[in-house]
N, C-alpha and C positions, 0 to 999 in steps of 0.2 A: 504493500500500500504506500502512495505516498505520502511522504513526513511534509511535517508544516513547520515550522519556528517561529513560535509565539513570541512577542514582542512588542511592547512598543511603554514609553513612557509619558508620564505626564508631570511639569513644574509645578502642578498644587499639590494637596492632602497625600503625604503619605504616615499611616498612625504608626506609632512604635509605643508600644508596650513594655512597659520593665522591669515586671514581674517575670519568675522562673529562675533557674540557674541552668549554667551552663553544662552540666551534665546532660541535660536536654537535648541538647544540640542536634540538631539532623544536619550533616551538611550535605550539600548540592556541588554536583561536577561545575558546573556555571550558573550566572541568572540567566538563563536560559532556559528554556524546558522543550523540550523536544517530541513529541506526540504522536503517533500514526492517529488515526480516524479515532475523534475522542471514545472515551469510553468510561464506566465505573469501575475505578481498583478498587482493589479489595481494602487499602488501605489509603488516608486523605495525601501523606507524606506521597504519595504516588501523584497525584494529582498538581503539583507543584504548584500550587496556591499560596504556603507559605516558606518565610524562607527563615534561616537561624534558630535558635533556640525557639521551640514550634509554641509554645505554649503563650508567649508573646505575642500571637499573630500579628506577626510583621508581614504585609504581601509581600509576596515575588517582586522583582524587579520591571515583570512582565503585566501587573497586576492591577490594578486600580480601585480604590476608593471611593465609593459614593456616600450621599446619603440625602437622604428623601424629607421633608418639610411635616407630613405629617405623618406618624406612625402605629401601626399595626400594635394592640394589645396584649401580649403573651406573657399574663403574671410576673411582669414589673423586670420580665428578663432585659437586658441592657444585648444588643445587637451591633454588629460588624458585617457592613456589606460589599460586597466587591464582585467586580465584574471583568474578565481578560476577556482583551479580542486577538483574534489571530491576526500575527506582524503583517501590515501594512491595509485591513480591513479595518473597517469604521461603521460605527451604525449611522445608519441613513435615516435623515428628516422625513418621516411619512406623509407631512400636511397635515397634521393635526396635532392634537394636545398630549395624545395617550403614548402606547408603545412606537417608537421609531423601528425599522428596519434589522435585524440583527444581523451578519453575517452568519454561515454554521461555522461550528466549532468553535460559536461564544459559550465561553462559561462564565456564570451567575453563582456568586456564593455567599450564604449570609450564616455568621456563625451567632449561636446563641449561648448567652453565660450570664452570670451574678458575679457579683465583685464579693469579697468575704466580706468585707466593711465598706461599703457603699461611702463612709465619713474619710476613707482612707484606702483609696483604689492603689496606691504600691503594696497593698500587703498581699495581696492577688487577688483571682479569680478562678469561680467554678465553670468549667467548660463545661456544656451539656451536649451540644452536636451542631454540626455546618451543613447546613442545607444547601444541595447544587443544582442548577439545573445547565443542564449543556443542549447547545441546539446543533440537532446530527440528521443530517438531508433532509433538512427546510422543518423538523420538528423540535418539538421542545421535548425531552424527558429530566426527569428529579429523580433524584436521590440523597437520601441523607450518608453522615458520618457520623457517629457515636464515640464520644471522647474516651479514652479510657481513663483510670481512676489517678494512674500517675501525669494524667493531663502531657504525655508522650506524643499520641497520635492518637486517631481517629481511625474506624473500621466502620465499614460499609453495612446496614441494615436496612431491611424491608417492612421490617416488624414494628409494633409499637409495642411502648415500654410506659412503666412510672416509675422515675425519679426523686427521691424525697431529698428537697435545697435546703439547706440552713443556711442563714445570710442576715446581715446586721444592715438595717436601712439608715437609710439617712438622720433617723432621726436618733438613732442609738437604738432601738427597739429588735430583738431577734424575729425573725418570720420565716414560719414554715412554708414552703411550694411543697405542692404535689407535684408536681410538672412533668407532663404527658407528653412524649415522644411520639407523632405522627409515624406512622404506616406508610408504605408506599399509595396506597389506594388513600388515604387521608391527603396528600397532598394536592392526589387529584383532583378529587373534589372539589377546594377550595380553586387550585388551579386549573379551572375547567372552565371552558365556555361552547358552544356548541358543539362539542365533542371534541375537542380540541386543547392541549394544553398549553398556559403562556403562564408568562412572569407577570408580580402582579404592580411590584415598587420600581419599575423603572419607567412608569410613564413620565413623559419631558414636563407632564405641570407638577408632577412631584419631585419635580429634580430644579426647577427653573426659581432657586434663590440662593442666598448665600451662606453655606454650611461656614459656622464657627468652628473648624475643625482644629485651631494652632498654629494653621500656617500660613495660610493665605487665605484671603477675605474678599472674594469674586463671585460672580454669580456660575452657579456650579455648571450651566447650560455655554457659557460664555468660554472657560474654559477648557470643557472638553470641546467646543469648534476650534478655538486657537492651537489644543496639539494635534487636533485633525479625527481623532477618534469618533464624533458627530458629523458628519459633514449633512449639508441642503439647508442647514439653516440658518437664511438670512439675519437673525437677528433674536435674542431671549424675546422680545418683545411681542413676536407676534405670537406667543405658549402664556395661557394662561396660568392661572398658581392655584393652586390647590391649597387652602388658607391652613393654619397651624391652628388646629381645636383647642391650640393651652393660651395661646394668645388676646388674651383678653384684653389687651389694649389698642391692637390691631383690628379686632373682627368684629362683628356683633354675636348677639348669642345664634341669632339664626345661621348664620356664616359656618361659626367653630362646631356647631350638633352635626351640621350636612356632611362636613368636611369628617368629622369622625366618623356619618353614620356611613360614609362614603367607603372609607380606610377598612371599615373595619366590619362590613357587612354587604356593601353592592358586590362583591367578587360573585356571593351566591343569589344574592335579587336584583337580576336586569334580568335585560333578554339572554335565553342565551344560556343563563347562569344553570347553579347545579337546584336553584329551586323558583322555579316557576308557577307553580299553582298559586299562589297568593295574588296574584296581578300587584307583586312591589317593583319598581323601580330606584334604587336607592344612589342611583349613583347621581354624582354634587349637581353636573351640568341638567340634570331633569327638570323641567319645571315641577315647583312643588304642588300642584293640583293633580299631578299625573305620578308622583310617588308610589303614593298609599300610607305616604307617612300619617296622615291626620285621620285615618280611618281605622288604624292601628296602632294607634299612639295609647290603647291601656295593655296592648301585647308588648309594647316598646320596654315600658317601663316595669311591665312586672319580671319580661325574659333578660332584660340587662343585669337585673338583681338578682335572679336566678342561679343557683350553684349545681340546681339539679342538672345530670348529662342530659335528658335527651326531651330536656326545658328552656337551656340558660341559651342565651344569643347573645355573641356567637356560640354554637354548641363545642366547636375547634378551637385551638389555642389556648383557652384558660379553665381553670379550676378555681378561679375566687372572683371576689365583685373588682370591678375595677370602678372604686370608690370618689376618685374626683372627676371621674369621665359622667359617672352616676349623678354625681350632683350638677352635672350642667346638663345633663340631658333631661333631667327634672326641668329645668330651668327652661329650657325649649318646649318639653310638652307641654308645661302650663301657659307659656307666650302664646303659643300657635291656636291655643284654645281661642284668644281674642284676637287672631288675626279675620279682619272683614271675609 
């Protein structure tokens, strides 16, 4: 088969981590990674997504950075996204808001973890697993990794699992996660749309602001055109934004609920999705008389608080209330009651 050599960098965001020791260490022949027709190793070190003492995730050389404005729910877990394109491919501007163009043989990776002490992220973190998806002749498929206990490396599963976290938040306070490890068939679902599987955080209006990531402070759209990695898009400005639901100085209440109900619940109610009986529309750009939000706004509020599995909404990703998301979405269902 022929080999490819992945490549390419970029002058903004790259995260370094500085937690682990160096016993750890994986090392790599070069920053390079060198691939026949992507595929799933059995192990993540295979995959050459990170580079040096693994536990750090540090990306590849070849690897890149993102991160998205407003985010997806999963019991308060703290997330690492990154995306390689193959050397001298670029994702292409579609003419719209949502996913651009991919080339195959993009991989998509978003690792999930807790810090020990959320007051004090050098003391480390718990790795729980990196979610991939790689696109292989014009399709999407995922797969996860599952960290193992000396936070070494990651190995390949299909299965779901629970995870029991202990972790100190920010407030000083310890807190138990159940945290539920998706299934391969779990993933689908979420990421499914007419039969079809796509990625769900890399649409251009969840990318189109400026990540505080450390390093440089651009609009995140702006700089992947200038290393080339984006190409067609004449400008951030014609990509709308996708508002930040914590942002209450910025949005109103109506704005920050859509934008959440959007993140974190249209993937399964549009068209399309993996549930359509309900005639919902949840995604931001709907007008709101064609939702179904205000015709099931006591389903909203009673399945957001919801811990029962097969009650709570979303029924995927979490195991507890997500507590300040709950109190503004309180805050919208009773607005929307007085809306003419």
């Amino acid at each position: 088969m022929k080999k490819i050599s992945l490549l390419f960098t970029l002058s903004i965001a790259v995260l370094l981590y500085s937690c682990g020791d160096d016993d750890d260490y994986i090392p790599m022949d070069d920053d390079t990674m060198e691939v026949e027709d992507l595929t799933f190793e059995t192990s993540l070190s295979e995959m050459g997504v990170f580079q040096g003492t693994f536990s750090n995730l540090t990306p590849a050389t070849d690897v890149q950075l993102y991160e998205i404005n407003s985010t997806l729910f999963t019991d308060y877990a703290a997330k690492q996204r990154l995306i390689r394109l193959p050397e001298g491919e670029s994702m292409e501007y579609a003419g719209n808001d949502f996913l651009p163009d991919f080339p195959d043989n993009t991989l998509i990776a978003k690792t999930f973890y807790y810090n020990i002490d959320d007051r004090e992220p050098a003391l480390g973190k718990q790795i729980i697993e990196t979610r991939i998806f790689l696109k292989i002749n014009g399709s999407w498929e995922a797969g996860d990794y599952i960290w193992n206990e000396a936070q070494t490396d990651a190995t390949y599963r299909e299965t779901s699992s629970e995870e029991n976290i202990t972790y100190i938040d920010a407030d000083g306070e310890t807190q138990n996660i159940n945290y539920v490890i998706p299934s391969k068939q779990d993933c689908a679902t979420c990421h499914n749309n007419g039969g079809n599987t796509f990625p769900i955080g890399l649409k251009l209006r969840s990318m189109n602001f400026n990540p505080m990531n450390g390093t440089v402070n651009q609009n995140q759209l702006q700089a992947f055109t200038d290393s080339g990695i984006l190409t067609g898009l004449s400008s951030p400005a014609v990509v709308s934004l996708l508002p930040d639901w914590t942002d209450d100085a910025t949005y109103d209440i109506f704005e920050r609920a859509r934008a959440y109900i959007d993140v974190n619940c249209a993937h399964c109610h549009q068209p399309g999705g993996e549930v359509t009986n309900f005639d919902l529309d949840f995604r931001y750009e709907t007008p709101f008389d064609d939702t179904g939000i205000y015709a099931n706004r006591g389903e909203i509020e009673s399945r957001t608080q919801s811990t029962i599995p097969t009650f709570r909404m979303p029924q995927l990703g979490r195991s507890i209330v997500h507590e300040e998301a709950v109190t503004m979405l309180l805050e919208y269902l009773e607005a929307i009651e007085d809306l003419p």
